[in-house]
N, C-alpha and C positions, 0 to 999 in steps of 0.2 A: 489585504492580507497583512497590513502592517503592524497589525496587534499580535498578530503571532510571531515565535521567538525567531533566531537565525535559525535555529536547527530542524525545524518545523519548515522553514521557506526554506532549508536546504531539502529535508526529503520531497518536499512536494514539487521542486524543481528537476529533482531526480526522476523521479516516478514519469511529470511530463516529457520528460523527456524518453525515458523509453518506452513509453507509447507513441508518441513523432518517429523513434528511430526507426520502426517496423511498420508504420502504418494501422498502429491495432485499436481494437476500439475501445481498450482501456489499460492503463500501465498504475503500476504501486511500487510503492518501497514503503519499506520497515526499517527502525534504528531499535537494534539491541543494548542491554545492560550496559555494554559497553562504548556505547557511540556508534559501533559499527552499521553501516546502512547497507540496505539489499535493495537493489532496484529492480523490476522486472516489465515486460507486457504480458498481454493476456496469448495461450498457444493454441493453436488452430490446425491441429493436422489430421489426416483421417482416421488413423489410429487413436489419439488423444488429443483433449482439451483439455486446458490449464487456465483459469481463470488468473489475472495477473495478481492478485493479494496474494492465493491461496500459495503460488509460488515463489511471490518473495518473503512468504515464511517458511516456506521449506528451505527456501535457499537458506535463510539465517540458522535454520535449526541444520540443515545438514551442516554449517557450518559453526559447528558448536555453542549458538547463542543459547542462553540458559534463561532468557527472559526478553518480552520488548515493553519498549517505553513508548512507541509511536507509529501509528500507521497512514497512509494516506494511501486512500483509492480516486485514481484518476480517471473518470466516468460521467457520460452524460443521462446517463438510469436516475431515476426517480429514489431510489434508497438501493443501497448495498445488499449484494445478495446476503441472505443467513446464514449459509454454508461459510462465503467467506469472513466474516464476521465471527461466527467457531472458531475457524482458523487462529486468526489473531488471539481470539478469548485462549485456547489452548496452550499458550503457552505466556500469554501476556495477558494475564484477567483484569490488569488495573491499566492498561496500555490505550490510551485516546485515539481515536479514527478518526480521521480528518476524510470526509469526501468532498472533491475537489471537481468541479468543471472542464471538461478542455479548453476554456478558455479560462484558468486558473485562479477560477472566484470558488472562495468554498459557499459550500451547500449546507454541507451541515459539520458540525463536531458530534458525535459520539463520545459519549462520555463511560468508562465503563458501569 
């Protein structure tokens, strides 16, 4: 990962890590317009499930972000799901996906 910038190895460092903190079987963060980052994992309850991207863009957008710059999904799936991919495209159509491994090799860039 050393071709990618600090800010890139900082979300992607975020992301693993809150998939580690919960045990989940996949964690994301998003950095918005302004730098701000949103970290999440994926939610698992009987009631609902939250893929972890889809809700660290809701987190950024309930928290006023107006655009992103960068996503990382931290996952060992074969390719991101499309839904979450929406997600990010919805409010950040020019914003790069980085999918990242659990053991924190990326996979692929997405590019928009």
């Amino acid at each position: 990962m050393t071709d990618l910038g600090a800010e890139d190895q900082k979300i992607i460092t975020l992301a693993r890590s809150a998939r580690a903190r919960v045990g989940a079987r996949e964690g994301a963060a998003v950095r918005d317009e302004t730098g701000r980052t949103y970290a999440a994992a994926a939610v698992a309850l009987p009631s609902m499930r939250l893929s972890a991207l889809r809700l660290a863009v809701a987190m950024a957008v309930s928290s006023g972000a107006a655009s992103l710059e960068a996503a990382v999904l931290v996952s060992d799936t074969d390719d991101p799901d499309p839904q979450d991919l929406a997600a990010v495209r919805d409010i950040g159509p020019r914003a790069k996906v980085l999918h990242v491994g659990s053991d924190g090799q990326l996979r692929a860039t997405l590019a928009p």
